[in-house]
C-alpha positions as CSV (number, residue, x, y, z in Angstrom):
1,X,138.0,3.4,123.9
2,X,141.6,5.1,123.0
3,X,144.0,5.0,126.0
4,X,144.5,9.0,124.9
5,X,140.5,9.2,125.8
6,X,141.0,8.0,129.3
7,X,141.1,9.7,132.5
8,X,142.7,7.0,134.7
9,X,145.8,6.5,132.4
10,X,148.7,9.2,131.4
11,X,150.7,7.8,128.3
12,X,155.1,8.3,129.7
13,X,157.3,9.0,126.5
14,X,159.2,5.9,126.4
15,X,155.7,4.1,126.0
16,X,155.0,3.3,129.2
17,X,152.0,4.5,131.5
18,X,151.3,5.6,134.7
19,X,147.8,4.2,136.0
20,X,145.4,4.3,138.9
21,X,143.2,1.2,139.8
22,X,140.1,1.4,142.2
23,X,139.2,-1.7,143.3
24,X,137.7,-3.2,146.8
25,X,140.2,-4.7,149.3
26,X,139.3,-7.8,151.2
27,X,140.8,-7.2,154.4
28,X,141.6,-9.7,157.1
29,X,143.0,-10.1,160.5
30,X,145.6,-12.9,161.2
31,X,146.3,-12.2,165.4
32,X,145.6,-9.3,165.0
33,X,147.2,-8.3,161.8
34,X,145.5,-6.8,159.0
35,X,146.2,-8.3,155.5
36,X,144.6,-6.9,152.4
37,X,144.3,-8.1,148.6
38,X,144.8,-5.4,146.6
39,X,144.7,-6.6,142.8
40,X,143.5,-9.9,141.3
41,X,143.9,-10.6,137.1
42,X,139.9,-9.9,137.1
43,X,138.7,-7.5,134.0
44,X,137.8,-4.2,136.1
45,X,135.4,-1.7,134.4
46,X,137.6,-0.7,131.8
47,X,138.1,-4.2,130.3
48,X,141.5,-4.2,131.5
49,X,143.8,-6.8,132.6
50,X,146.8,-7.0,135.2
51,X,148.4,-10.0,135.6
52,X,150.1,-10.5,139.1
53,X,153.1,-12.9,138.6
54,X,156.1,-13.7,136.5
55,X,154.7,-14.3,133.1
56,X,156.4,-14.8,129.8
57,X,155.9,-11.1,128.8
58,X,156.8,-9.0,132.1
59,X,157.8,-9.7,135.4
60,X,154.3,-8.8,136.6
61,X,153.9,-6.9,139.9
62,X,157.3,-5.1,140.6
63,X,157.5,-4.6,144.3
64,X,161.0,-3.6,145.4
65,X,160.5,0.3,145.5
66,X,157.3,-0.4,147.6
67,X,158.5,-2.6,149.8
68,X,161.8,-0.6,150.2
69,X,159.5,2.9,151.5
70,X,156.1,1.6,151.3
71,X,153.7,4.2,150.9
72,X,150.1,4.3,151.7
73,X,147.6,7.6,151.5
74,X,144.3,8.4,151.5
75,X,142.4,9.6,148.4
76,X,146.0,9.5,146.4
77,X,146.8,12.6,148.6
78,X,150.6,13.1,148.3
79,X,150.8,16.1,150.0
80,X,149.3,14.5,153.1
81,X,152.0,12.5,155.5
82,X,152.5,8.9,154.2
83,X,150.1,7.0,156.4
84,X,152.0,3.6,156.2
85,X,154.6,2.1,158.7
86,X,157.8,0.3,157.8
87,X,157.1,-3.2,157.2
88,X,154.0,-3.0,155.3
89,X,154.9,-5.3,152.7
90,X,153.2,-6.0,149.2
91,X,153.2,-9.4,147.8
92,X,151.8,-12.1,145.0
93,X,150.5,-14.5,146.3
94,X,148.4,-18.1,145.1
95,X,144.6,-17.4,145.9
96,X,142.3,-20.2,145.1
97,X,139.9,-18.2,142.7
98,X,142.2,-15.9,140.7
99,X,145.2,-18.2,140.9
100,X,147.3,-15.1,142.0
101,X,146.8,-11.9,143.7
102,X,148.4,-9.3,145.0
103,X,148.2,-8.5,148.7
104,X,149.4,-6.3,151.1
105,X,150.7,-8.6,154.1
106,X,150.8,-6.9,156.8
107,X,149.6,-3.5,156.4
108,X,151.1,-1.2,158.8
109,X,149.8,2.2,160.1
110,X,152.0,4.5,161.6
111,X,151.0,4.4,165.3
112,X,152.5,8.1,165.8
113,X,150.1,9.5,163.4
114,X,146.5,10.0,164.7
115,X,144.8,10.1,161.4
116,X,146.8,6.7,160.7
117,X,145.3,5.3,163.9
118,X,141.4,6.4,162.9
119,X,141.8,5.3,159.3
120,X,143.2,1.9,161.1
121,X,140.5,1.6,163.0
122,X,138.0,2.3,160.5
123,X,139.7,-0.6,158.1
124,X,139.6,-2.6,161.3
125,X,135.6,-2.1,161.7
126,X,134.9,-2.3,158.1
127,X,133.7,1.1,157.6
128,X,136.6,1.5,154.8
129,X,137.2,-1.3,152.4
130,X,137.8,0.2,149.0
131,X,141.2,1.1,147.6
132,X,143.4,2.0,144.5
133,X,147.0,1.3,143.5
134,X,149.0,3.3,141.2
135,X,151.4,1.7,139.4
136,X,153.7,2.7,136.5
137,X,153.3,-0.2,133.6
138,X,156.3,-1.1,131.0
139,X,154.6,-3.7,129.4
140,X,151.5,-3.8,127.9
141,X,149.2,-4.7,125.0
142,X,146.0,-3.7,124.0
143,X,142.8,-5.9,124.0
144,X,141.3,-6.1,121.3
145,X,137.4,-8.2,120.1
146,X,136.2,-9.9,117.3
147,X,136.2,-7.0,115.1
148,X,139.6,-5.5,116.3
149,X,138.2,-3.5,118.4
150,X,139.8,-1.8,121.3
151,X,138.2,-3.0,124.8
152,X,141.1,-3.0,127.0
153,X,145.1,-3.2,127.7
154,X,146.5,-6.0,129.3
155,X,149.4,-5.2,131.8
156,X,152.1,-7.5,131.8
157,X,154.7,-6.3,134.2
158,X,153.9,-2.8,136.4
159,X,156.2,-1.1,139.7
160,X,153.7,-0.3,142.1
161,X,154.3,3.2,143.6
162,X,151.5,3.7,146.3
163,X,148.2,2.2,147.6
164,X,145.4,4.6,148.8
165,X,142.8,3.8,150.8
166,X,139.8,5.7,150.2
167,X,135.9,5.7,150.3
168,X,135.8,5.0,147.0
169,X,138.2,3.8,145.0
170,X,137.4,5.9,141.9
171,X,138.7,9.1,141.9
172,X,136.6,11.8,139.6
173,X,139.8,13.7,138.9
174,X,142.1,11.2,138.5
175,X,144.5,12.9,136.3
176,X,144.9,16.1,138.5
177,X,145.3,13.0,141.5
178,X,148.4,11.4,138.9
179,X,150.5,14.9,138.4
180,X,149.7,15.3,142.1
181,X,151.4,11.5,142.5
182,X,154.2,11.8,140.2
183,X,155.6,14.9,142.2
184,X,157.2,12.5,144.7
185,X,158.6,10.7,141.5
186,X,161.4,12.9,139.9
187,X,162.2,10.6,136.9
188,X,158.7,9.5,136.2
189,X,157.8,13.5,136.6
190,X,160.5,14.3,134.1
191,X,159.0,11.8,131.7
192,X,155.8,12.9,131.9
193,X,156.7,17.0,131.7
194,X,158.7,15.6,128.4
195,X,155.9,14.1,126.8
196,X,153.9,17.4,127.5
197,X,156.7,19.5,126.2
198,X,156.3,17.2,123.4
199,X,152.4,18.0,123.0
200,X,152.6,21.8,123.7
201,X,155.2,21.6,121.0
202,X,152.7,19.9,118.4
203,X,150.4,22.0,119.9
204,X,152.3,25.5,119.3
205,X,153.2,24.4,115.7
206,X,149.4,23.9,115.1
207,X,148.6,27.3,116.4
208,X,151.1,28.7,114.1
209,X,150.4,26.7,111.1
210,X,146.5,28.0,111.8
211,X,147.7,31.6,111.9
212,X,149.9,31.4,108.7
213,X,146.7,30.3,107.3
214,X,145.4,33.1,108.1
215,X,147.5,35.7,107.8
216,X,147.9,34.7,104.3
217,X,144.1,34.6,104.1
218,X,144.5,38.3,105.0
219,X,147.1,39.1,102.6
220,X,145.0,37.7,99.8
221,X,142.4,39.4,100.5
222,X,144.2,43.1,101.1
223,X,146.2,42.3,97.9
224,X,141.9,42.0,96.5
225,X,141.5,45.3,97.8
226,X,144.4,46.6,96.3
227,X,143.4,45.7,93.0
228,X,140.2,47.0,93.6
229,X,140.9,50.3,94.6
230,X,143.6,50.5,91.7
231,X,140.6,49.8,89.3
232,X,138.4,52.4,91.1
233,X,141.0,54.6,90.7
234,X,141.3,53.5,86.8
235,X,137.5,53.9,86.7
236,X,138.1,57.6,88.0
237,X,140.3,58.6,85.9
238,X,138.5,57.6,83.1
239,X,135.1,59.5,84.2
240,X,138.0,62.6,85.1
241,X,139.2,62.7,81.0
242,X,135.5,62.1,79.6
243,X,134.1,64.7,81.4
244,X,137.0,66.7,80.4
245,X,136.2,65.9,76.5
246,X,132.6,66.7,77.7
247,X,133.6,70.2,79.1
248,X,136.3,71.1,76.0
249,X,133.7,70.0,73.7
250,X,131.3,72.3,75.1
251,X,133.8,75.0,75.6
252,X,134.4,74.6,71.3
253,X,131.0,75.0,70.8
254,X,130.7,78.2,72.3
255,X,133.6,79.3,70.5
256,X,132.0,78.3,67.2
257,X,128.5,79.7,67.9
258,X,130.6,83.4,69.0
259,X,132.6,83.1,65.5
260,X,129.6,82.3,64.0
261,X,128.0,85.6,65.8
262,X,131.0,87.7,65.0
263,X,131.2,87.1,61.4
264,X,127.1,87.9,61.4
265,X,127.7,90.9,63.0
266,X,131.2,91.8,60.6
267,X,128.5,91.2,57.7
């Protein structure tokens, strides 16, 4: 599939992309801490790949912004209060299976926020265990089969922006959920309204190429009926001068047949 075809990814104009991953957290408590793995280099559901750590392409998982005002929300809902505390830190770490991972560790609710303490508590019991990052990617490549087919991108080094915490970790309108994100984000939001300035501009010249078309459709076809008429007219004036040889014709032979009566009569 064509990243342009996909809902969970919007293309930035200096090639980069700003993408949402569901995915379900495996949350644990460590004296009472909860601690949550977030990402693993596994191909999700669109045959994509993110690779965690330092790699000889990208820096992998960029974590400073995050970890300097870490933000967590439910259902990617920015204008809801940020739901984490300070502390909650994001971090790669080894994991036996997927060699790395990226984890929240801890994860912090703010206890002054009552929705913070339910959703808390709910992670805590289990009830909630899915969640999605959103992330802005620099470098990436796509993935391609056997017969150069597209079947994925492979992320090599992404800034995380925000985790959410949700029921499920899709979100059925993701893209309305990313401009909704990207608010909070001046220069990624300046990006982004550049590249659709840049689309409703292609879009515009389009529009006007299509009605040049057609206006010069029109014109052909009124100069048709111009030439049309004018050879109606032509047509007309022909029929006008025959019928007026008709009618002079006529008029002579009545003038010749009263002659001819005259001079009869003169006899």
């Amino acid at each position: 599939m064509d990243v342009k075809e996909r809902n969970d990814i919007i293309e930035l104009e200096d090639g980069g992309c700003l993408v949402q991953k569901a995915a379900s957290a495996t949350v644990q408590e460590s004296e009472g801490t909860i601690v949550a793995m977030v990402s693993t280099p596994s191909v999700d559901s669109y045959g994509d790949v993110i690779v965690q750590g330092k790699n000889e392409n990208g820096a992998g998982w960029v974590l400073d912004r995050f970890n300097g005002a870490p933000v967590m929300l439910w259902s990617h809902n920015m204008f809801q209060p940020n739901l984490a505390a300070p502390g909650t830190t994001a971090k790669v770490l080894p994991h036996e299976q997927f060699g790395e991972a990226l984890y929240l560790d801890p994860v912090l609710f703010d206890p002054g926020d009552e929705f913070a303490v339910e959703l808390e508590g709910k992670i805590r019991r289990g009830v909630i265990v899915e969640n999605s990052v959103g992330f802005v990617s620099r470098k990436h490549e796509y993935i391609r089969d056997e017969n150069d087919r597209i079947t994925g991108l492979r992320f090599f080094e992404q800034e995380l922006l925000e985790l959410s915490w949700a029921n499920r970790g899709a979100n059925p309108d993701t893209t309305t959920m990313f401009r909704s994100m990207i608010s909070n984000y001046p220069d990624i939001a300046k990006q982004v309204s550049s590249a659709d300035n840049q689309r409703a501009a292609e879009e515009k010249a389009e529009l006007l190429d299509a009605i040049r078309q057609v206006t010069d459709r029109v014109r052909t076809l009124e100069q048709l009926v111009t030439d049309q008429a004018a050879n109606i007219k032509g047509l007309t004036g022909e029929l006008a001068s025959a019928q007026a040889r008709a009618v002079l014709h006529a008029k002579k032979e009545q003038e010749d047949q009263i002659d001819a009566l005259l001079r009869a009569l003169g006899k």
